[in-house]
Rosetta silent file (secondary structure, phi, psi, omega in degrees, C-alpha in Angstrom):
SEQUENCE: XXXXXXXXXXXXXXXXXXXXXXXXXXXXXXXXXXXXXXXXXXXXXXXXXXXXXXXXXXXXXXXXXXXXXXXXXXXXXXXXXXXXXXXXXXXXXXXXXXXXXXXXXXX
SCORE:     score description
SCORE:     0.000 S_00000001
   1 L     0.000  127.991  154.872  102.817  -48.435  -29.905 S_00000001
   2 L   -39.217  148.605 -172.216  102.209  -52.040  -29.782 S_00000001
   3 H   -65.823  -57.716  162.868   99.330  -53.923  -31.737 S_00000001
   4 H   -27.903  -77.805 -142.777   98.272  -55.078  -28.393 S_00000001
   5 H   -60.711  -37.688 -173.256   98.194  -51.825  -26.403 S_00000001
   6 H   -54.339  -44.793 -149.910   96.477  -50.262  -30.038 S_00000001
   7 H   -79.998  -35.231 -179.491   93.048  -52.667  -29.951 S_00000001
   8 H   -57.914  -23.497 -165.136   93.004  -51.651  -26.028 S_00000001
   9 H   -77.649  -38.953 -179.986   93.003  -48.307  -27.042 S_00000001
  10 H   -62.528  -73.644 -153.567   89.682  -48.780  -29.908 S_00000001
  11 H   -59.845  -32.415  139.782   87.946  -51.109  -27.281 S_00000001
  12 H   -15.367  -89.485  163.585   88.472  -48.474  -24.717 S_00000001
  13 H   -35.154  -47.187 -104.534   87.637  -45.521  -26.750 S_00000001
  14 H  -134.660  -51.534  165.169   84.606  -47.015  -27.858 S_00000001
  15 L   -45.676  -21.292  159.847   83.369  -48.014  -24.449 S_00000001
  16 L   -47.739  145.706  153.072   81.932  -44.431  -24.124 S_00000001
  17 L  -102.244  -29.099  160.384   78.285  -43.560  -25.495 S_00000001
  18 H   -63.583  -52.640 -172.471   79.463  -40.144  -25.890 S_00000001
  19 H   -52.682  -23.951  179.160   82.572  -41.218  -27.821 S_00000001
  20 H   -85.973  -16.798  131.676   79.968  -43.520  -29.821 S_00000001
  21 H   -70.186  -30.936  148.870   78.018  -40.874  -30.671 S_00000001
  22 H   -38.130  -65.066 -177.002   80.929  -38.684  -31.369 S_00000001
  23 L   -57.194  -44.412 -158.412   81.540  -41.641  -33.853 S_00000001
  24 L   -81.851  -21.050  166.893   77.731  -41.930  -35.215 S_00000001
  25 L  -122.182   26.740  153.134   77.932  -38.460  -36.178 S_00000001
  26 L  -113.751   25.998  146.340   80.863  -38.016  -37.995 S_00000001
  27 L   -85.161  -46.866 -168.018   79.810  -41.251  -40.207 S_00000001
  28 L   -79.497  -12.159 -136.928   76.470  -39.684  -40.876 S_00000001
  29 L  -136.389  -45.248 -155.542   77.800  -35.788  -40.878 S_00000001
  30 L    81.224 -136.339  168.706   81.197  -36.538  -42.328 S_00000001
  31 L   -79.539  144.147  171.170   83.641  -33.762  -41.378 S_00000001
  32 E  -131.067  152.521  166.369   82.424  -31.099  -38.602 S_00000001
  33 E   -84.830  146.559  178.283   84.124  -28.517  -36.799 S_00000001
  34 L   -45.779  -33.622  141.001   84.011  -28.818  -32.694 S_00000001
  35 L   -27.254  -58.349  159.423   81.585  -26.120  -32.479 S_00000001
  36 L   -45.764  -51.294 -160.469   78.884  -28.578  -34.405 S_00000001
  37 L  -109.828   69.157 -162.395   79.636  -31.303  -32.996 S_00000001
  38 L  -163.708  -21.809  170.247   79.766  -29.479  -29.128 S_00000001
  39 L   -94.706   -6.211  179.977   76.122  -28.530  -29.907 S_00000001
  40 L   -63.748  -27.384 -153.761   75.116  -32.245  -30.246 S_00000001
  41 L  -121.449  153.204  154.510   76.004  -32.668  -26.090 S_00000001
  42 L  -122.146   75.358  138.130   75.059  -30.759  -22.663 S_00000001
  43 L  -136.151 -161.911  169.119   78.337  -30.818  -22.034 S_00000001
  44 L   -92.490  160.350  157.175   81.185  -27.866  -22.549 S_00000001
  45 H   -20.957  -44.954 -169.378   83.803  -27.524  -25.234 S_00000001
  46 H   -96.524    1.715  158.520   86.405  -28.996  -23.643 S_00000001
  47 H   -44.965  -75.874 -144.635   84.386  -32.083  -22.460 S_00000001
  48 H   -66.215  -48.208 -151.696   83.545  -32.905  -26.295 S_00000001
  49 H   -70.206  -40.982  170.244   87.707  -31.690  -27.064 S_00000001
  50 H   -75.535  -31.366  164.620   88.539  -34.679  -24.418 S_00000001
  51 H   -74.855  -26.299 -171.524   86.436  -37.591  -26.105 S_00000001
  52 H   -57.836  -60.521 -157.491   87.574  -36.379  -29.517 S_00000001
  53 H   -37.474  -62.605 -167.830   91.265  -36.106  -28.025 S_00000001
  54 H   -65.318  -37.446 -166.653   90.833  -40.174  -26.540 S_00000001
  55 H   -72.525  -59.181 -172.232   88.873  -41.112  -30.067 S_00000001
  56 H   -69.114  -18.051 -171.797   91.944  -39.664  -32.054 S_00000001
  57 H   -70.949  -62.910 -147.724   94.617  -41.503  -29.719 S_00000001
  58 L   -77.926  -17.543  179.287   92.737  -44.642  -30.671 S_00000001
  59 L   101.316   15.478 -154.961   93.056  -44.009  -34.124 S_00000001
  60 L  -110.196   -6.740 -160.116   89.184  -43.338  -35.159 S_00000001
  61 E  -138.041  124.656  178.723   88.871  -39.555  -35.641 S_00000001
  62 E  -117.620  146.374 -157.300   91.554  -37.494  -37.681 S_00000001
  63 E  -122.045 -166.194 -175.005   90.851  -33.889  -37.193 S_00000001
  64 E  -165.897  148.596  179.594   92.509  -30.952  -39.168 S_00000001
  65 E   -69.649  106.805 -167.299   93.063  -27.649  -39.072 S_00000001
  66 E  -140.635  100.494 -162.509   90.967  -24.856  -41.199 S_00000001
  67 L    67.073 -135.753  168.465   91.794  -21.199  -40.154 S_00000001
  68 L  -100.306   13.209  172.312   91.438  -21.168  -36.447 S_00000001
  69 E   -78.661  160.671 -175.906   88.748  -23.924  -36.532 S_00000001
  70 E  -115.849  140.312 -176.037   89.669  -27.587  -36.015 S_00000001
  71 E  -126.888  161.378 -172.925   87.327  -29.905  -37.961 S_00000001
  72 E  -116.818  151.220  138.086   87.191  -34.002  -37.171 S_00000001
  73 E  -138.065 -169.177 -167.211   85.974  -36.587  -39.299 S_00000001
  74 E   -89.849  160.536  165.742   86.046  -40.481  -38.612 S_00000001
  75 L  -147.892  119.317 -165.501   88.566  -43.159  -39.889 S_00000001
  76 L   -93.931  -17.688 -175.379   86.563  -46.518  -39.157 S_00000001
  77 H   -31.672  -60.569 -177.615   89.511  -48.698  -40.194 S_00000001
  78 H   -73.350   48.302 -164.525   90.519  -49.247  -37.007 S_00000001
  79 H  -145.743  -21.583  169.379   87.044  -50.412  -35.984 S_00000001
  80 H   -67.657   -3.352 -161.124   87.338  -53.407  -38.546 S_00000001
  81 H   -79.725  -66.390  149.001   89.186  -55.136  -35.819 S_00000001
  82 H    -2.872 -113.855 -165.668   86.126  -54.708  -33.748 S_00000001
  83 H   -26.783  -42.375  179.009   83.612  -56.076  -36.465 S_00000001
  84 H   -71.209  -32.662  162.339   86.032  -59.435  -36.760 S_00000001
  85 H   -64.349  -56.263  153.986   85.668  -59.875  -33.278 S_00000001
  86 H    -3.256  -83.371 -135.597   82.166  -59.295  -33.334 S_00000001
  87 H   -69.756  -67.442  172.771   81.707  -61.607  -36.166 S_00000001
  88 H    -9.186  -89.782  167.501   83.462  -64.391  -34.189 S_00000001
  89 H   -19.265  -61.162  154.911   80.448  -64.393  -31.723 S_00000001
  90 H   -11.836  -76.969 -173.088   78.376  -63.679  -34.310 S_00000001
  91 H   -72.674   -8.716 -168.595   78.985  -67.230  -35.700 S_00000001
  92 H   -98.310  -81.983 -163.393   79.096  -68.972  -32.024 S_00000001
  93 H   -37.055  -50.611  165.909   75.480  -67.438  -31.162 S_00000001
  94 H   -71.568  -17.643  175.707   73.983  -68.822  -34.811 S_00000001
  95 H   -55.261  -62.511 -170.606   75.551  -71.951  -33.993 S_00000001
  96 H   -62.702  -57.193  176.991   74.056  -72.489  -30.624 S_00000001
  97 H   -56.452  -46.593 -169.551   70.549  -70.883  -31.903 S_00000001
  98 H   -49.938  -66.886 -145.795   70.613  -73.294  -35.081 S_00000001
  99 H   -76.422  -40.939 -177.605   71.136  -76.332  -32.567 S_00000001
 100 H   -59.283  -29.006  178.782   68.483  -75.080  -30.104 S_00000001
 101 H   -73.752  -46.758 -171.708   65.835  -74.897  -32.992 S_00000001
 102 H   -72.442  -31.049  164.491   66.927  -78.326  -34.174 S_00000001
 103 H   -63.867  -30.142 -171.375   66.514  -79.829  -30.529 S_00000001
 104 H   -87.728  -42.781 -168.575   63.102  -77.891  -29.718 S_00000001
 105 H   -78.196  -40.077  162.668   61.813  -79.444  -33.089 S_00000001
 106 L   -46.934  -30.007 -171.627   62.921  -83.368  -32.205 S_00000001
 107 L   -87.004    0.000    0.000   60.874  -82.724  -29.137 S_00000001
């Protein structure tokens, strides 16, 4: 897979509020089994089994195997890409506020 075709897949993934809750509770939870984190939603197993499924494609969730249970946690690396993009903005938006404070105060 291309670098390219990877960040669509995080910005993608991500674009969910289930998958972003998916996310928010395996940071806070660590690892869970599907069961756990299938009682967090009113939706069915395989609902939660398709956002993991899209989450792990993307690179964010690595799950594992424990008997016949499957359990997920998170791997935020590929979410730093994210935050640097972010950050960009970040820095445009303090720019822009800074000079609007210094203009409103001249006046």
């Amino acid at each position: 897979m291309k670098e390219n075709e990877q960040e669509r897949d995080v910005y993608a993934a991500i674009a969910d509020p289930t998958r972003r809750t998916l996310l928010r509770l395996l940071a806070e939870k660590g690892e869970l089994p599907l069961y756990k984190l299938t009682a967090q939603f009113q939706m069915g197993r395989t609902a939660v089994s398709k956002h993991l499924a899209i989450l792990k494609e993307a690179g964010l969730v690595i799950d594992r195997k424990v008997g016949r249970e499957t359990r997920y946690r998170i791997n935020a690396t590929p979410l730093r890409e994210i935050k640097d993009w972010v950050s960009f903005y970040e820095k445009f938006w303090t720019n822009n506020v800074t000079n609007l404070k210094k203009l409103l105060e001249e006046e």
